[in-house]
C-alpha positions as CSV (number, residue, x, y, z in Angstrom):
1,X,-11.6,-1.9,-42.4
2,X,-15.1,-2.9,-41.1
3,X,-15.8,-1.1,-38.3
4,X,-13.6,2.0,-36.6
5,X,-14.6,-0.4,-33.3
6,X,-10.6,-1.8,-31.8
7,X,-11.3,-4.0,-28.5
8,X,-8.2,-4.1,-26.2
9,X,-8.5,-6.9,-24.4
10,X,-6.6,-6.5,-20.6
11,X,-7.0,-3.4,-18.3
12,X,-3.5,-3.4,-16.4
13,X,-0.6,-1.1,-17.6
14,X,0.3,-1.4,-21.1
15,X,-3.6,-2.3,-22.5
16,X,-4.5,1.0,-20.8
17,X,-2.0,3.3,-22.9
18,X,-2.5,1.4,-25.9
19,X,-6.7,1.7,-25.5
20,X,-5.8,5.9,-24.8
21,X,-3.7,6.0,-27.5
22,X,-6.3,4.3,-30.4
23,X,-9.0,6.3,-28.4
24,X,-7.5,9.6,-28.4
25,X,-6.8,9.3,-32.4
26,X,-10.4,8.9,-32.7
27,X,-11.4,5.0,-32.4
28,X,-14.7,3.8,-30.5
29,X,-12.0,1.4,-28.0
30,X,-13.6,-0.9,-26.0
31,X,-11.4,-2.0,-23.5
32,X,-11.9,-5.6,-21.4
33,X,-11.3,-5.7,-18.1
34,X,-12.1,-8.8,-15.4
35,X,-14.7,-7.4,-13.3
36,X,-17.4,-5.0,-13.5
37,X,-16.3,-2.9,-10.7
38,X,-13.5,-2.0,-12.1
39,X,-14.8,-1.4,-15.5
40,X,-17.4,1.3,-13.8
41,X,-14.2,3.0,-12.1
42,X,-13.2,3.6,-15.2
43,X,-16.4,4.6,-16.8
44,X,-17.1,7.0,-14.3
45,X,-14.0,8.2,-13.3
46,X,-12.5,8.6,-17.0
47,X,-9.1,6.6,-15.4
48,X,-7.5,3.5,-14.5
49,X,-6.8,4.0,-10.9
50,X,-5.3,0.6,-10.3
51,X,-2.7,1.2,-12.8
52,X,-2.6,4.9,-13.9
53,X,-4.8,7.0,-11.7
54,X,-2.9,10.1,-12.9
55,X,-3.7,9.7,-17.1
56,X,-6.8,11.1,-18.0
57,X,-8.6,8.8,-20.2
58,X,-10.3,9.6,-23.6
59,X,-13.6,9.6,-23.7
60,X,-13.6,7.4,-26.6
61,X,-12.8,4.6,-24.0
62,X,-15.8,2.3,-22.9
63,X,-14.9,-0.5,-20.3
64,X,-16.6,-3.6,-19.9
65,X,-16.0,-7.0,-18.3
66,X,-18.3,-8.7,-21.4
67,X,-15.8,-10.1,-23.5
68,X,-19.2,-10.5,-26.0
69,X,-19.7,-6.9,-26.2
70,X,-16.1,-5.9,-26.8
71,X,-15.2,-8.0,-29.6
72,X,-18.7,-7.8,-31.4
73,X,-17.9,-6.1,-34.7
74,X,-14.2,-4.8,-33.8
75,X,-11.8,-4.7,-36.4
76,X,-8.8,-4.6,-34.8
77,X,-8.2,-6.8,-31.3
78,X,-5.1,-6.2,-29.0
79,X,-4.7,-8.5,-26.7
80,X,-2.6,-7.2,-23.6
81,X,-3.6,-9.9,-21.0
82,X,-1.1,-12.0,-19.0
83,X,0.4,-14.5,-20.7
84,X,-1.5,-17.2,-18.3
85,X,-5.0,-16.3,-19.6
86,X,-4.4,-15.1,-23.0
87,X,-4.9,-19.1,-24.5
88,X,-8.2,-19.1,-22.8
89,X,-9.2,-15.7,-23.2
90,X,-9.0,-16.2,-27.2
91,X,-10.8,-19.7,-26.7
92,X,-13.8,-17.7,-25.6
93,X,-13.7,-15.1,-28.3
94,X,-12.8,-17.0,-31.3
95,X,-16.5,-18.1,-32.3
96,X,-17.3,-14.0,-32.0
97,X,-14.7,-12.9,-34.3
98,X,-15.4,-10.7,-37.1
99,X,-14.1,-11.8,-40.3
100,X,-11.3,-9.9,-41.8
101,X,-10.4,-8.7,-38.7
102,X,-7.0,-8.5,-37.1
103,X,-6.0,-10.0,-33.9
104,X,-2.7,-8.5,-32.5
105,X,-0.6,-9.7,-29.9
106,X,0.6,-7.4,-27.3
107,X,1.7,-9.7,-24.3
108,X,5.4,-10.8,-23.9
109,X,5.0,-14.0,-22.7
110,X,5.7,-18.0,-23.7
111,X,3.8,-20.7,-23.2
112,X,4.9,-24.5,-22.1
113,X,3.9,-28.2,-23.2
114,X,4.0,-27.8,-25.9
115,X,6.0,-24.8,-26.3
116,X,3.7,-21.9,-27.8
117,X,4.3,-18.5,-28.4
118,X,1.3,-16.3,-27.8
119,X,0.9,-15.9,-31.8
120,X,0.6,-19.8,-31.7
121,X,-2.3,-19.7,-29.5
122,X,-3.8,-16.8,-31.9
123,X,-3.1,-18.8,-35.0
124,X,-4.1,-22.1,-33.1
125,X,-7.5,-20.3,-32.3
126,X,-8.8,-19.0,-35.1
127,X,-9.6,-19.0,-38.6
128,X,-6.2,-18.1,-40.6
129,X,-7.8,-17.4,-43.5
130,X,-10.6,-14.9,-42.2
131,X,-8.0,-13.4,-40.1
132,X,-4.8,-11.5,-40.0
133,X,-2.6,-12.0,-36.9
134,X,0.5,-10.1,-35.8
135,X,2.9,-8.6,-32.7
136,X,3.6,-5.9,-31.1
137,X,6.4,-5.1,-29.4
138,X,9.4,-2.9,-28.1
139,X,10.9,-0.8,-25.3
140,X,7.3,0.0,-23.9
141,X,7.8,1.1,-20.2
142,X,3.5,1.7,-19.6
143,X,4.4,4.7,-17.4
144,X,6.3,7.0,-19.7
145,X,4.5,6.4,-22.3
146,X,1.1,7.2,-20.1
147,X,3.5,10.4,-19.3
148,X,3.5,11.4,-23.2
149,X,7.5,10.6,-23.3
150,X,9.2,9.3,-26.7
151,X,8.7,5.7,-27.2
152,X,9.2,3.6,-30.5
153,X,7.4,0.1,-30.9
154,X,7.2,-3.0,-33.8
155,X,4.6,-4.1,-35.4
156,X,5.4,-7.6,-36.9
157,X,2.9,-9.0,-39.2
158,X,2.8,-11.4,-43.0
159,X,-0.3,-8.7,-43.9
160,X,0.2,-5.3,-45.0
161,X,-3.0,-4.3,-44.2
162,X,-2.4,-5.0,-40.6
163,X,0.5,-3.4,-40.4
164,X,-1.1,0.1,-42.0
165,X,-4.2,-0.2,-39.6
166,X,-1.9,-0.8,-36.5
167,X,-0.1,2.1,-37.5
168,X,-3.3,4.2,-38.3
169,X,-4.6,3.5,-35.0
170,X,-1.2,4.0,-32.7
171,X,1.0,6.2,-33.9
172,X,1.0,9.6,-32.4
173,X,3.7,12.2,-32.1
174,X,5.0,10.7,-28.9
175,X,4.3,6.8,-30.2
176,X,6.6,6.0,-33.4
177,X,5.5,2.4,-35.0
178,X,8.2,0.7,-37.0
179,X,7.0,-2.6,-39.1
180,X,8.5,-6.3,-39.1
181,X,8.0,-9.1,-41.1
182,X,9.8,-11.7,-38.5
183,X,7.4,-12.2,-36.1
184,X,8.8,-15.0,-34.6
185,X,11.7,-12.6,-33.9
186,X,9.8,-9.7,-32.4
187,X,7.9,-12.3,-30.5
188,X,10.9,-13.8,-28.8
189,X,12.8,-10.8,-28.3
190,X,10.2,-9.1,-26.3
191,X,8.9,-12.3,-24.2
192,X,13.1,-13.3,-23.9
193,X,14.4,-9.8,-22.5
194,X,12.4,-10.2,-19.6
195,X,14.6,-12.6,-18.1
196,X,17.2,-10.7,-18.6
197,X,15.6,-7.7,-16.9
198,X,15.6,-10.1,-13.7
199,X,18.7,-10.2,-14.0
200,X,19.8,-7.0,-14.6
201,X,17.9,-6.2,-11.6
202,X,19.1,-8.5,-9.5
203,X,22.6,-7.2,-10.2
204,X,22.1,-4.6,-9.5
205,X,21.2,-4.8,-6.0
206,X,24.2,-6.8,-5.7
207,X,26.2,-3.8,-6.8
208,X,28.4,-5.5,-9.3
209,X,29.3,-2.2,-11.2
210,X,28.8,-0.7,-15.0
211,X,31.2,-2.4,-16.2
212,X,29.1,-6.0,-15.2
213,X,26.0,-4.5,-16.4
214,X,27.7,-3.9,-19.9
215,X,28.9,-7.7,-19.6
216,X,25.5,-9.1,-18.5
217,X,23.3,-7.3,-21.1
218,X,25.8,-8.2,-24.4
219,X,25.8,-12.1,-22.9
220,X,22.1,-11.8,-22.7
221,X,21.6,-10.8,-26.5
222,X,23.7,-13.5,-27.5
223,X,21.9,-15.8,-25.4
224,X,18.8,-14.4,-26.7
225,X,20.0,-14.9,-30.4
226,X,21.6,-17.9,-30.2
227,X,17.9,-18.9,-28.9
228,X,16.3,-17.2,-31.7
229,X,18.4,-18.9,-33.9
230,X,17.5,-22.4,-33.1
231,X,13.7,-21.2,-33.3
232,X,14.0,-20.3,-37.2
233,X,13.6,-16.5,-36.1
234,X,15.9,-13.6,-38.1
235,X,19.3,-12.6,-35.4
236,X,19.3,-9.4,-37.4
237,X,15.9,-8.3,-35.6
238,X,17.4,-8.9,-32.2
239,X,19.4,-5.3,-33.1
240,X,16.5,-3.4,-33.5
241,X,13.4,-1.9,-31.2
242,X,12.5,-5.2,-29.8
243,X,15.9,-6.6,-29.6
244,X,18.2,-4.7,-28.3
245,X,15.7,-1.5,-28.2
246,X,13.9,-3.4,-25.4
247,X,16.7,-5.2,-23.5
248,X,18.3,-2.0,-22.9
249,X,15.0,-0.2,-21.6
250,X,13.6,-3.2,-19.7
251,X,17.2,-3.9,-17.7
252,X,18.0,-0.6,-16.4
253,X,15.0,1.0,-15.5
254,X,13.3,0.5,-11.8
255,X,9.8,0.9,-13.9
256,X,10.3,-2.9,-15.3
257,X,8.0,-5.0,-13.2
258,X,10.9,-7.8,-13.9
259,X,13.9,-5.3,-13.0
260,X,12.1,-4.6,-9.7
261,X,11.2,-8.5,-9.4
262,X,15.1,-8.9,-9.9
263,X,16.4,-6.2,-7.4
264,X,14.1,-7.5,-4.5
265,X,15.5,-11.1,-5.3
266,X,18.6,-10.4,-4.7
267,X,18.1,-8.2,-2.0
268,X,17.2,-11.1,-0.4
269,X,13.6,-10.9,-0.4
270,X,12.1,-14.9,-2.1
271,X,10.1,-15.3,-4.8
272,X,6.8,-15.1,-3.5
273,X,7.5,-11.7,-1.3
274,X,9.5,-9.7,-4.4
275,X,5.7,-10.7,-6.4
276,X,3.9,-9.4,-3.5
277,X,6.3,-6.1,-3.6
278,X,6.5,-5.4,-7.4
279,X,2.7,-6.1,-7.3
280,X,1.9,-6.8,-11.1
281,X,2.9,-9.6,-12.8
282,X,6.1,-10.0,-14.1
283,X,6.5,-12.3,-17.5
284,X,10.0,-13.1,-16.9
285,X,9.4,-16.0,-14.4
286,X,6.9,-17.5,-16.3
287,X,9.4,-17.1,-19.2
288,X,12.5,-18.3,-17.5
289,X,11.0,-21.8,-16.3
290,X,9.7,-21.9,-20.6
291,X,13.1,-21.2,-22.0
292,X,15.2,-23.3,-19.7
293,X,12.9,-26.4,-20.6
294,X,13.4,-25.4,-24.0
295,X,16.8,-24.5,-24.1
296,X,17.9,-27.9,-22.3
297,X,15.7,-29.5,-24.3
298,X,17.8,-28.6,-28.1
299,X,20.9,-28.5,-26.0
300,X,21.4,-24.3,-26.7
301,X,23.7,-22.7,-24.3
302,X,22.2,-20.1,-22.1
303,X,24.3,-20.0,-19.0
304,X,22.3,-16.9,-17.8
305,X,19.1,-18.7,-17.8
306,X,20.6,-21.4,-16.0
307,X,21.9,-19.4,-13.5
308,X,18.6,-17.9,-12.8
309,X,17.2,-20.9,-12.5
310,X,19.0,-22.5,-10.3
311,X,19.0,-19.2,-8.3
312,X,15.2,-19.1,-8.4
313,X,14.4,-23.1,-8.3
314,X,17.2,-24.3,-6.6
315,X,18.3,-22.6,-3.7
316,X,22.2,-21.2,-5.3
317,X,23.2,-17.9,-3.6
318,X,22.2,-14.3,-5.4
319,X,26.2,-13.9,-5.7
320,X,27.1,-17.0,-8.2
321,X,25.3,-15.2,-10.9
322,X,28.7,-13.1,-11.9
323,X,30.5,-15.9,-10.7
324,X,28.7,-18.4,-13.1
325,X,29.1,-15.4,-16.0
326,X,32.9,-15.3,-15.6
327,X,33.7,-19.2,-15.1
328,X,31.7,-20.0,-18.2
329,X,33.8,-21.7,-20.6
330,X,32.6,-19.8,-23.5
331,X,34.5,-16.7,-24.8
332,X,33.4,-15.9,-28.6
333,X,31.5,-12.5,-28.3
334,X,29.6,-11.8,-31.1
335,X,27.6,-14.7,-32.9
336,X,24.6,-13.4,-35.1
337,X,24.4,-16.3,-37.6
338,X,21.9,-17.9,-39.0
């Protein structure tokens, strides 16, 4: 380790529990957020009220809207920003980097033209051999674990030493960190499932039932496998914490920004008025327009994603997504293979 300094870079939910967590186990966090307003709130206040007024904040915390002064001589960097700045929020850090230290990814998202995940963009940005990169990811609703409630994540990584620090600097007794080697696995799973969780949602307010749910959310891990698949990724992940761990958490729970985004659209709400009422941003979109290039593109069958998509993009009716579900020609259930 070089420093006990970890930067978090992105104030919303999820970077705001993480920077408590590293803070309150005794890290100096710095933790970036966009403007300076917001980073006195939380200075002075000792919270976040924009995302969790109600979580007291360790004083080990410093916010700052200087990306300069927050990486300067950190060891460890999550990054937790959406998945539409993240490529040009490491662009403007990678020339402040410390060597040897270790650049994490914490944002479920994918990238488009060419198609990137957001450990791509890391390892695109920096200096592999200086630096370690890796993942995290799992069934991390922001609010429970702000609420000190159970919650299991995965660090993926190639470098031991990452892996030990992440865990060092996270794990509490309410915040169990498993490892991975796969990270193209833990990336997809997490970035995937939110599609799903629009889904999910949006079945829900469509009342199809339990027994649909169950249907919908064993087609969407084979979906999300058969994807993983074609990628190079291990299936055998997608039955752990970030697989299945994480599909289960993110699609029946109203605290998913993508389950809410879901409900509202088919409640009847459009796109742009269920973003203005779950009020955060919600991955899966960005995600579903990504994977349905993608998946069209090496001709993998994801009827769920299409039927999204044509829900979201081309006017079809709320009520053909069972009906797509049950008319699909394809019937084998289980297919992890690699």
């Amino acid at each position: 380790m070089i420093t006990n300094k970890v930067a978090v870079l992105g104030g919303g939910s999820f970077g705001t529990v993480l920077a408590n967590i590293a803070a309150s186990n005794g890290s100096d966090v710095y933790l970036w957020v966009r403007d300076s307003e917001q980073a006195l709130r939380i200075n002075s206040e000792g919270a976040n009220s924009v995302y969790h007024p109600e979580l007291q904040l360790s004083s080990n915390i410093h916010a700052s809207e200087n990306l300069d002064e927050v990486i300067n001589g950190s060891s460890v960097i999550l990054v937790a920003t959406p998945s539409l700045i993240f490529e040009n929020i490491l662009k403007r850090i990678s020339s402040n980097i410390n060597k040897g230290a270790h650049i994490i990814s914490c944002t479920k998202g994918i990238k488009l033209d060419p198609f990137r995940s957001m450990s791509d963009i890391i390892s695109n940005n920096i200096n592999e051999n200086d630096n370690q990169v890796g993942v995290l990811s799992g069934p991390n609703l922001a609010r429970e674990i702000a609420d000190n409630k159970v919650a299991g994540t995965v660090i993926a990584s190639n470098s031991i030493d990452l892996i030990n620090d992440v865990k060092r600097i996270l794990s509490s007794d309410t915040f169990k960190i498993y490892s991975s080697n796969d990270i193209q696995g833990v990336e997809l799973a997490g970035a995937l499932k939110n599609i799903y969780a629009i889904i999910c949602g949006m079945a829900d307010s469509l009342e199809v039932g339990e027994n649909a749910l169950g249907l919908i959310l064993t087609r969407s891990m084979a979906e999300m496998s058969r994807f993983a698949v074609a990628k190079g990724a291990n299936p055998i992940t997608f039955l752990g914490l970030a697989g299945m761990g994480d599909l289960v958490a993110t699609c029946t729970s109203n605290l998913s920004r993508n389950y809410q985004l879901g409900y509202h659209l088919g409640s009847g709400l459009n796109l742009e008025d269920a973003k203005q009422e779950v009020g955060q941003v919600a991955e899966g979109i960005r995600t579903l327009e990504v994977i349905k290039n993608e998946s069209t593109k090496l001709d993998i069958k994801m009827p769920l994603v299409d039927s999204l998509f044509n829900i979201i993009y081309k006017s079809a009716k709320s009520e053909t997504l069972i009906d797509d579900l049950v008319n699909n020609p394809h019937e084998v259930d289980v297919e992890f293979t690699y």
